[in-house]
C-alpha positions in Angstrom: 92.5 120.0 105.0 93.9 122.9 106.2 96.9 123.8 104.3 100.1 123.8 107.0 103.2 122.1 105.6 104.2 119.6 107.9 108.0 117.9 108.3 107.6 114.8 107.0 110.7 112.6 108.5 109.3 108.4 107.5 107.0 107.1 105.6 105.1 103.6 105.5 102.3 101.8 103.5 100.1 99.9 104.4 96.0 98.8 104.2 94.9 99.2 107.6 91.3 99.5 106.3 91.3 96.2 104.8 89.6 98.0 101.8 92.5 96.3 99.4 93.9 99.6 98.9 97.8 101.0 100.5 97.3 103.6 102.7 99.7 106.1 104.3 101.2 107.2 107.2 103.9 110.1 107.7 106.1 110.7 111.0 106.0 114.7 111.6 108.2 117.1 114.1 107.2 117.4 117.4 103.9 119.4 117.9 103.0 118.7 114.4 101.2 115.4 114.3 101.5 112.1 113.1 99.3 112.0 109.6 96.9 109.0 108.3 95.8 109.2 104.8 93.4 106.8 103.6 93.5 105.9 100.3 90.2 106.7 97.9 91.7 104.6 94.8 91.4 107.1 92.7 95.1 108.9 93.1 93.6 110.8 96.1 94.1 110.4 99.9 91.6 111.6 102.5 93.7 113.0 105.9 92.3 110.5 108.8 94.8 112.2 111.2 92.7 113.4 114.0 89.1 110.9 113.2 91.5 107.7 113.5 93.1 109.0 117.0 96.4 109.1 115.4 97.0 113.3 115.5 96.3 114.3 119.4 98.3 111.2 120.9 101.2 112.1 118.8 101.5 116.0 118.7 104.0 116.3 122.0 106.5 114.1 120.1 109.5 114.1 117.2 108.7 110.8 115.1 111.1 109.1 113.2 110.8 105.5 112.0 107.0 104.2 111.4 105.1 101.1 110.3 102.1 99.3 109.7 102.4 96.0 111.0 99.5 93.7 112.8 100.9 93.2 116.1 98.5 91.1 117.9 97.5 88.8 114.7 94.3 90.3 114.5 93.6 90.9 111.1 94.2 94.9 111.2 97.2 96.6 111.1 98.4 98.5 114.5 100.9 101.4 114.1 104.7 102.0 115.8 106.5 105.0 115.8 110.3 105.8 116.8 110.3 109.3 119.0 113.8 111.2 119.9 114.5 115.0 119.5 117.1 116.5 117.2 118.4 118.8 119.9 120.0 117.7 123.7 119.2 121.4 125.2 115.8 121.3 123.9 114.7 122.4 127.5 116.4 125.1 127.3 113.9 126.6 125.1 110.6 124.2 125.2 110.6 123.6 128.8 108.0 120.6 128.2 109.8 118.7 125.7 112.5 116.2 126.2 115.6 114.9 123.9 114.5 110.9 124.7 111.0 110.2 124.2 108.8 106.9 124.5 108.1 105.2 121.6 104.4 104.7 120.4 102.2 102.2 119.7 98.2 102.5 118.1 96.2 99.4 118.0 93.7 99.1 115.3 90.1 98.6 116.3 88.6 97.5 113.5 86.6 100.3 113.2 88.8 103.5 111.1 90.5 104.2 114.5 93.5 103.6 116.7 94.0 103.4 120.3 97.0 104.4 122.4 98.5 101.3 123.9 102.2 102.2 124.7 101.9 102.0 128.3 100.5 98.4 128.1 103.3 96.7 126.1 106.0 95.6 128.6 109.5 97.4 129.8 110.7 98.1 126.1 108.5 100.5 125.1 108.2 102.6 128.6 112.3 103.6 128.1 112.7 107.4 126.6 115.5 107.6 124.0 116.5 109.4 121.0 115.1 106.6 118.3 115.4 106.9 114.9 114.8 104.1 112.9 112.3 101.7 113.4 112.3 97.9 111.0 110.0 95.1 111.7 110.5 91.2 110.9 109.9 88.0 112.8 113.7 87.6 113.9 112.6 84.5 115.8 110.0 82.6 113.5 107.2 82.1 116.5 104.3 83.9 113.6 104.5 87.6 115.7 105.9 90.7 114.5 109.0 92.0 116.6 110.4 95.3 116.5 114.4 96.4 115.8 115.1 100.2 116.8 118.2 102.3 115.8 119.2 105.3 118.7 120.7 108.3 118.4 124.6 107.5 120.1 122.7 105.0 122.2 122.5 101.0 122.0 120.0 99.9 119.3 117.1 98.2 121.0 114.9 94.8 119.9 111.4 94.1 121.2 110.5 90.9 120.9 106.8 90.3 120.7 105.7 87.7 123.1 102.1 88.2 122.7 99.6 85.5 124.9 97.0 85.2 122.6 96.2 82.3 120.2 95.3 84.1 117.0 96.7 82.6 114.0 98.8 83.6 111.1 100.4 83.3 107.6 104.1 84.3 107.0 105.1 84.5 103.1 108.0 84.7 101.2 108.3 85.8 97.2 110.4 84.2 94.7 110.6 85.9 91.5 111.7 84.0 88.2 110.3 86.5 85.7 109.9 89.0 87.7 112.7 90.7 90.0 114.1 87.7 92.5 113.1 88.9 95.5 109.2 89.8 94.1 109.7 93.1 95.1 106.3 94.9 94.1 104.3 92.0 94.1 101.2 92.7 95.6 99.2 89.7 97.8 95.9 89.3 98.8 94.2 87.0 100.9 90.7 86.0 101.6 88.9 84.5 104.7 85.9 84.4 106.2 87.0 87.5 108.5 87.4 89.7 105.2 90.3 90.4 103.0 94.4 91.9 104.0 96.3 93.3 101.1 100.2 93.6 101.4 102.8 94.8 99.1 106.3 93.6 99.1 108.2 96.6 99.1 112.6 96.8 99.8 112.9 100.0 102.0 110.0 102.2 104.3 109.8 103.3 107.8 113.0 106.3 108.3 116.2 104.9 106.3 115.2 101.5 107.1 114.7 97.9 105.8 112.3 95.3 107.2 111.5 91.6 106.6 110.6 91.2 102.7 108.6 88.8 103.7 104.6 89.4 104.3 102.7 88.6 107.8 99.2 87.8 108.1 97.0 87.7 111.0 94.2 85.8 110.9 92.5 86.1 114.4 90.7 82.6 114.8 90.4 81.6 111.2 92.7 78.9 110.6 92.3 78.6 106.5 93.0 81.0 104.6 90.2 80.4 101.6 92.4 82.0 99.0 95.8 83.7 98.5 96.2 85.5 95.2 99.8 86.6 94.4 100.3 89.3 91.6 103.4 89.5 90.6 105.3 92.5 88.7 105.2 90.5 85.5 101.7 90.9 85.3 101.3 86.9 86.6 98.7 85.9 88.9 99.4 83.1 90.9 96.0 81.9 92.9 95.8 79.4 95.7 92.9 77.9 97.6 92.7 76.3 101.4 95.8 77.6 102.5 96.6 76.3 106.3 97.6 79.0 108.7 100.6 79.0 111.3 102.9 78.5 108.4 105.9 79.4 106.8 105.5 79.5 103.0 107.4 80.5 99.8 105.9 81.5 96.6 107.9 81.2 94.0 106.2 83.1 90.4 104.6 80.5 88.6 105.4 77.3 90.1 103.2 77.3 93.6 103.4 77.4 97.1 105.9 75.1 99.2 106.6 75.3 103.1 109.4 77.9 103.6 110.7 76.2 107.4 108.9 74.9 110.2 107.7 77.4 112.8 109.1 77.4 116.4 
């Protein structure tokens, strides 16, 4: 909108709309902000920056790592972001800033917009550190996304999401015959009586990272999924009806769904 070149450091996609389009989000230097771009389908983007609540929240800090990923099982896709400075002395010259910064997280509302919810999410995200990366996966199979972070000469740090509620989910995995094994651009799309999520299985995002391959689904309390449509790279479309949530499932190109493991 208004022209400023920006330092773009990660990148992820994602449909946080649920208008069955990607849409993208790009990690920026400190005082520059954090940029949403809503996809118009058309080979445009619209800048949501500052009307989602994304760009004043996330001006004071120097963003690395960044995903989509629904962290509550709600149906909409929240927002994390690694922070840590490039320089140790930075004080020396920007009084205000500092070389470890808190990591961020934006729950989606539902509505276009995020809210600030760092402070609320437990002891891991209050530490300040020089993050970098940021990759996101289920490590421990309980249907909630957890987060793995990469520091600058520091430990690495893990997050694991022990969220109370009781919102349910789908976890799938891609198994490519024709297509490339691992059904890496296959695009999935499910339907309920909430609405539709779109997800993409994509092998690298986020800064220099690689999360789970495998796509979550939060379904909030619908517990059938009324269709899953898998499109595969080769131009297959795989369709499936009455899908069960609070599974683990494997699609494998043109032979069906079977149950991946059994969840904790």
């Amino acid at each position: 909108k208004n022209g400023i070149p920006l330092s773009g450091m990660g990148t992820s996609f994602g449909d946080y709309n649920n208008d069955g389009k990607l849409d993208l989000v790009v990690t920026n230097f400190e005082d520059d902000p954090n940029c949403l771009y809503r996809n118009n389908g058309d080979g445009t983007f619209t800048d949501e920056t500052y009307s989602s609540g994304v760009g004043k929240n996330s001006l004071p800090y120097l963003a690395w790592g960044v995903g989509f990923l629904d962290l509550d099982n709600s149906g909409y896709l929240d927002m994390f972001f690694a922070n840590g400075h490039i320089d140790d002395n930075v004080k020396v010259y920007t009084p205000s800033a500092t070389y470890g910064q808190q990591n961020q997280v934006f729950l989606n509302l539902g509505n276009n917009s995020f809210r600030e919810i760092s402070n609320q999410c437990g002891p891991g995200l209050q530490l300040k550190k020089v993050s970098r990366g940021a990759a996101f996966a289920d490590y421990d199979n309980d249907g909630d996304i957890d987060i793995a972070i990469s520091n600058s000469n520091q430990a690495p740090d893990l997050l694991q999401n022990d969220s109370a509620n009781q919102n349910h989910w789908l976890i799938l995995e891609t198994v490519g015959t024709t297509s490339n094994r691992d059904g890496i651009g296959t695009r999935v799309t499910i339907i309920t009586s909430g609405g539709q999520q779109t997800r993409e299985v994509k092998s690298g995002s986020s800064y220099l990272c690689q999360s789970d391959m495998r796509l979550h689904f939060g379904l909030g309390n619908v517990e059938v999924v009324d269709e899953v449509m898998v499109q595969w790279p080769s131009g297959l479309l795989d369709q499936f009806k009455n899908v069960k949530g609070d599974q683990f499932l494997r699609a494998t190109e043109g032979e069906g769904l079977t149950v991946a493991h059994i969840p904790k």
